[in-house]
C-alpha positions as a printed NumPy array, in Angstrom:
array([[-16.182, -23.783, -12.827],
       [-14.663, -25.619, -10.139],
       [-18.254, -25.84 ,  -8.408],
       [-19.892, -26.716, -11.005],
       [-17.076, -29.501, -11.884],
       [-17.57 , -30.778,  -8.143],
       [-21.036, -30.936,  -8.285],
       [-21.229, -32.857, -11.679],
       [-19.214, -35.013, -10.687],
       [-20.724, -36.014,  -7.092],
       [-24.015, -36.374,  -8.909],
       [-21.918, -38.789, -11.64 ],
       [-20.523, -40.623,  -8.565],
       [-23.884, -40.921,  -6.594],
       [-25.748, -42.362, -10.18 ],
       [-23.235, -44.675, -10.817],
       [-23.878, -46.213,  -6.856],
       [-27.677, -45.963,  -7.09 ],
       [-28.015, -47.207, -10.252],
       [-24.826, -48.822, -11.736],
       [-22.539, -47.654, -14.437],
       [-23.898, -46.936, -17.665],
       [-27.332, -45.955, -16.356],
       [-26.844, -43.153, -18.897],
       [-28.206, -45.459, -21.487],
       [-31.21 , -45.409, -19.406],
       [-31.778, -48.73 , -17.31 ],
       [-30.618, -49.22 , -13.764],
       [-28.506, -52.251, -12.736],
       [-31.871, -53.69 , -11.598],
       [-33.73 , -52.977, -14.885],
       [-35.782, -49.895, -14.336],
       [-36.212, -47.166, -16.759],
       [-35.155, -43.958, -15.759],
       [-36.387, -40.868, -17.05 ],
       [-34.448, -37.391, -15.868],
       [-37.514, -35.573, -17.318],
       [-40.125, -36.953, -15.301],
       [-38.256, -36.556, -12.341],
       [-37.334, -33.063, -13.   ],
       [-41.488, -32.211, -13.476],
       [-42.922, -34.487, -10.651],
       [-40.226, -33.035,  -8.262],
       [-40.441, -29.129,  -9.506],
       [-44.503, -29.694,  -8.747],
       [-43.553, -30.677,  -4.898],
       [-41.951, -26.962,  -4.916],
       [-45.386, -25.307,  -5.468],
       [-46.174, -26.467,  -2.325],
       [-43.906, -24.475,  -0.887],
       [-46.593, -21.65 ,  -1.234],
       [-50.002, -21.074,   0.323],
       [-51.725, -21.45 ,  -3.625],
       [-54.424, -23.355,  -2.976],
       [-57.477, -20.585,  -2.84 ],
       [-59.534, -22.637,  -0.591],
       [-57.045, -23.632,   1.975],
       [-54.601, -22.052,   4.377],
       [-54.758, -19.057,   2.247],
       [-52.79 , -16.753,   4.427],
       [-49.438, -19.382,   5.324],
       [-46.49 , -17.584,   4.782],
       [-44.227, -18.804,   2.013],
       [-41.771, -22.068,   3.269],
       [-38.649, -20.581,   1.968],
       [-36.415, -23.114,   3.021],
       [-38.591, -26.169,   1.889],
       [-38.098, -24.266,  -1.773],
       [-34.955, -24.118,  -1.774],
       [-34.285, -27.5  ,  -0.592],
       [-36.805, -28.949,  -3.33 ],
       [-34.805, -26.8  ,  -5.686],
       [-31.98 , -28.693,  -5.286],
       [-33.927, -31.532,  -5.718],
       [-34.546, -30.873,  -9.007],
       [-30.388, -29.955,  -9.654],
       [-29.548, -33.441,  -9.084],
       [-31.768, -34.694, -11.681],
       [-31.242, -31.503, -14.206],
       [-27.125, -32.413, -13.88 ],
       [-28.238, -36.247, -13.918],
       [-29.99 , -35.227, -17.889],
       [-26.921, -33.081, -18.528],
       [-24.434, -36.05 , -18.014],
       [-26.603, -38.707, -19.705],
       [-27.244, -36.262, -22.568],
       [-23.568, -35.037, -22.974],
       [-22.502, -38.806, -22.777],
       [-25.562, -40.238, -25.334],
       [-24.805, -36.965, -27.655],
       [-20.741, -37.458, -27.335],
       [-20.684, -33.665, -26.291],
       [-17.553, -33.768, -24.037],
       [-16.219, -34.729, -20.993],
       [-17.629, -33.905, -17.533],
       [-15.152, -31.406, -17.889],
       [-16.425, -29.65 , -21.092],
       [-19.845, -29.791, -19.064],
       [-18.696, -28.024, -16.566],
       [-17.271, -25.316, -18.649],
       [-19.459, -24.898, -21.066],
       [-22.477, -24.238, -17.58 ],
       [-20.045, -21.847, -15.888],
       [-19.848, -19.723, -18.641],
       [-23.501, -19.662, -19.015],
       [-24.534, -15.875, -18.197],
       [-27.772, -17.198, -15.93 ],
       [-24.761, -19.132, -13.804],
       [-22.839, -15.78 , -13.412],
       [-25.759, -13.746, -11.992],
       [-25.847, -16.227,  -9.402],
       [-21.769, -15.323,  -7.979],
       [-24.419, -12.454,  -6.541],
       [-26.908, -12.476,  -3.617],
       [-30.277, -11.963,  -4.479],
       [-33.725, -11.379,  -2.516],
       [-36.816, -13.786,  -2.985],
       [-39.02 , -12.984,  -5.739],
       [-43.063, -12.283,  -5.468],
       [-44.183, -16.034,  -5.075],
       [-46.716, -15.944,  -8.024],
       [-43.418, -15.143,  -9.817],
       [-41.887, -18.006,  -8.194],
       [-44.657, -20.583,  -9.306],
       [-44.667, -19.273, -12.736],
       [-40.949, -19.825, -13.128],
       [-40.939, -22.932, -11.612],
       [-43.909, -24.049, -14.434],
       [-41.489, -23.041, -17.055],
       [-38.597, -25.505, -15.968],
       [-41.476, -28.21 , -15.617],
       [-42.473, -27.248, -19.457],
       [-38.972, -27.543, -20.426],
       [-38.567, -31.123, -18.717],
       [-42.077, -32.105, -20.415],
       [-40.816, -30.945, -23.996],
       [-37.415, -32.853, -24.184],
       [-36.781, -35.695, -26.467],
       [-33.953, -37.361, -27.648],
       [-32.936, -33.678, -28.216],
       [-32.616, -32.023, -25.168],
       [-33.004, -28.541, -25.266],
       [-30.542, -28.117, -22.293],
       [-29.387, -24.784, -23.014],
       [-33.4  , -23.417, -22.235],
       [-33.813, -25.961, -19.306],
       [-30.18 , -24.818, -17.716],
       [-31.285, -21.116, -17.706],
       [-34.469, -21.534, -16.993],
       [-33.345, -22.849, -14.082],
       [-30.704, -20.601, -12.675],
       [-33.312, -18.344, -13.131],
       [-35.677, -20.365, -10.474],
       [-32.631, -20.231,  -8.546],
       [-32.112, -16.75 ,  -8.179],
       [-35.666, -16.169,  -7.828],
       [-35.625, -18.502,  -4.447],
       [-32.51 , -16.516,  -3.245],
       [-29.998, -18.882,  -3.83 ],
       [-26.725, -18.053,  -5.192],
       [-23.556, -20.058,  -6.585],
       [-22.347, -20.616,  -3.228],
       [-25.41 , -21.954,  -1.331],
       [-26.615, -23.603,  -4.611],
       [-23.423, -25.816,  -3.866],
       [-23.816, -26.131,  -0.255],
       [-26.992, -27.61 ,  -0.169],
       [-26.777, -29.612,  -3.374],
       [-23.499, -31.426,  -1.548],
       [-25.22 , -31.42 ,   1.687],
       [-28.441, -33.04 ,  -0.243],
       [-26.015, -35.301,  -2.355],
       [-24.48 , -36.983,   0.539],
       [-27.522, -37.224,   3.038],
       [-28.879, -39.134,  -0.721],
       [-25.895, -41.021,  -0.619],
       [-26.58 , -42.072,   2.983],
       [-29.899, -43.267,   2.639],
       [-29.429, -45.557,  -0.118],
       [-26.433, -46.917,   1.848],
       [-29.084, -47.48 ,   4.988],
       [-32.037, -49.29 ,   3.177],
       [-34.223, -46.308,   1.319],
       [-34.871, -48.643,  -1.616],
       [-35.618, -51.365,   0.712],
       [-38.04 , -49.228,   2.787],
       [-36.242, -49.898,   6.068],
       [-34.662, -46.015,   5.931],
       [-35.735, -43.826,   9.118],
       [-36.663, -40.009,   7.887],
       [-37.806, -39.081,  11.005],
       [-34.767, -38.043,  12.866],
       [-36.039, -37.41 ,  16.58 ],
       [-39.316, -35.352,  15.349],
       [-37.233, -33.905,  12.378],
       [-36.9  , -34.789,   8.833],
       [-33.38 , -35.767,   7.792],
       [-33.044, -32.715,   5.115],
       [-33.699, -30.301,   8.402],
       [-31.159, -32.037,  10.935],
       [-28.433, -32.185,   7.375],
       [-28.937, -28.505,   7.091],
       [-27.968, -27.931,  10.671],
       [-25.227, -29.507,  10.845],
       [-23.873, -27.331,   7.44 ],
       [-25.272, -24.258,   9.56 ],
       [-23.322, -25.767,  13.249],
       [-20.188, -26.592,  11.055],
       [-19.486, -24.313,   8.831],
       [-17.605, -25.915,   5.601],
       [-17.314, -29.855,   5.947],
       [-16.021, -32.165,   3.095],
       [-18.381, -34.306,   1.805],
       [-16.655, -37.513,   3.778],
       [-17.011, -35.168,   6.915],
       [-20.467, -34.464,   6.351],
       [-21.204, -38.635,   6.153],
       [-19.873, -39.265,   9.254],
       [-21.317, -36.434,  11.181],
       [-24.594, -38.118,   9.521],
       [-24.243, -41.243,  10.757],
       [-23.194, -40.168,  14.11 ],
       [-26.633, -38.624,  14.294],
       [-28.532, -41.677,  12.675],
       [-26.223, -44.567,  15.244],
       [-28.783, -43.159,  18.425],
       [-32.018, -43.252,  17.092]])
C-alpha cells in the first residue's frame, strides 16, 4: 500500500502544479479540458510501437522492451490521474482509501513477483484492451476493469510492483522538471547530448541506486545546467 499511496499522491501533487487545484472537475487553471481517457488511449497506442507490427516495414526489429515499459508508465500517470478525479467527483474516499482499496486488488499482488515478457502479439492485444476500457468510460468509470486490465499489461511487459514504482517516480519527477523548464512553452530541450531525457533519467536510477524524488531533481538539473 505504501507504494501505491506514494505514487497517488506524487501524481496528485504533479496535477495540482501542471494544472491547478481542482483540475479534477476537469478544466486546467488555463481553461483546457482535460480528458484522462483520451490520454490513457492516444498514449497506450504509442506502446504498439514498441513492436515491429507493421507487416510491410522493418518486419524483423526486435521488440523495444524498454521503450514499453517506459510508455507503460506513461499511461499510470494518467490511469491514477482518472482514479483521483473519479474517487474525488464520485466522493469514494480519500487518497488513502484509493490506495487501499488498489493494493488489495489481486492483479496488484501478482505483481510483488517477477515475471518474464509475454509473446508480443499478446502484448498488443492486452494493451488494446486497456485502450477499450479508456474508450468505454463515462461519467461511470469502470475503474475496477481498467485497473486490472492494466496490471495485467504490466506484468505482461515484465514489470513488477517495485520497478512499476521506480520508473513511475523517476517519470513523475523528470515530468515535473520539464514543466518547471518551459515544456508548455516549447522552449524544453529533450535531446540531452544525443539522448532523450527518459534514457539519461533511467540511468541515473540505474548509476544511483534508490534516490528520493528531491534527489532525483537535482541530479536532473545538474545534467540539464551543461547543455
Amino acid at each position: 500500500m505504501d507504494k501505491i499511496l506514494q505514487m497517488l499522491l506524487l501524481q496528485q501533487q504533479l496535477n495540482d502544479a501542471t494544472n491547478g487545484t481542482n483540475w479534477e472537475n476537469g478544466t486546467t487553471k488555463n481553461g483546457k479540458t482535460i480528458n484522462w481517457q483520451r490520454c490513457i488511449y492516444m498514449e497506450a497506442a504509442e506502446m504498439i510501437d514498441s513492436f515491429a507490427w507493421k507487416h510491410w516495414k522493418n518486419i524483423n526489429q526486435d521488440p523495444d522492451w524498454p521503450n514499453l515499459q517506459i510508455e507503460v508508465v506513461d499511461v499510470w500517470h494518467f490511469v491514477m490521474s482518472l482514479v483521483l478525479q473519479e474517487y474525488k467527483r464520485q466522493m469514494l474516499g480519500t487518497v488513502e482509501d484509493a490506495a487501499i482499496a488498489i493494493a488489495r486488488m489481486p492483479h496488484y499482488e501478482v505483481l510483488r513477483d517477477t515475471h518474464d515478457y509475454e509473446n508480443p502479439e499478446i502484448i498488443m492485444a492486452q494493451i488494446e484492451s486497456v485502450m477499450r476500457d479508456a474508450l468505454s468510460t463515462g461519467e461511470n468509470a469502470n475503474l475496477t476493469k481498467l485497473l486490472v486490465d492494466f496490471f495485467e499489461l504490466s506484468r505482461m511487459s515484465a514489470l513488477d510492483a517495485g520497478s512499476l514504482y521506480r520508473l513511475y517516480v523517476g517519470k513523475n519527477i523528470l515530468n515535473q522538471f520539464r514543466q518547471d523548464h518551459g515544456y508548455k512553452e516549447g522552449t524544453y530541450i529533450k535531446e540531452w547530448n544525443g539522448k532523450e531525457d527518459n534514457v539519461v533519467m533511467k540511468k541515473i536510477w540505474d548509476e544511483s541506486g534508490e534516490l528520493a524524488p528531491e534527489a532525483l531533481y537535482k541530479k536532473l538539473e545538474e545534467r540539464y545546467s551543461v547543455l
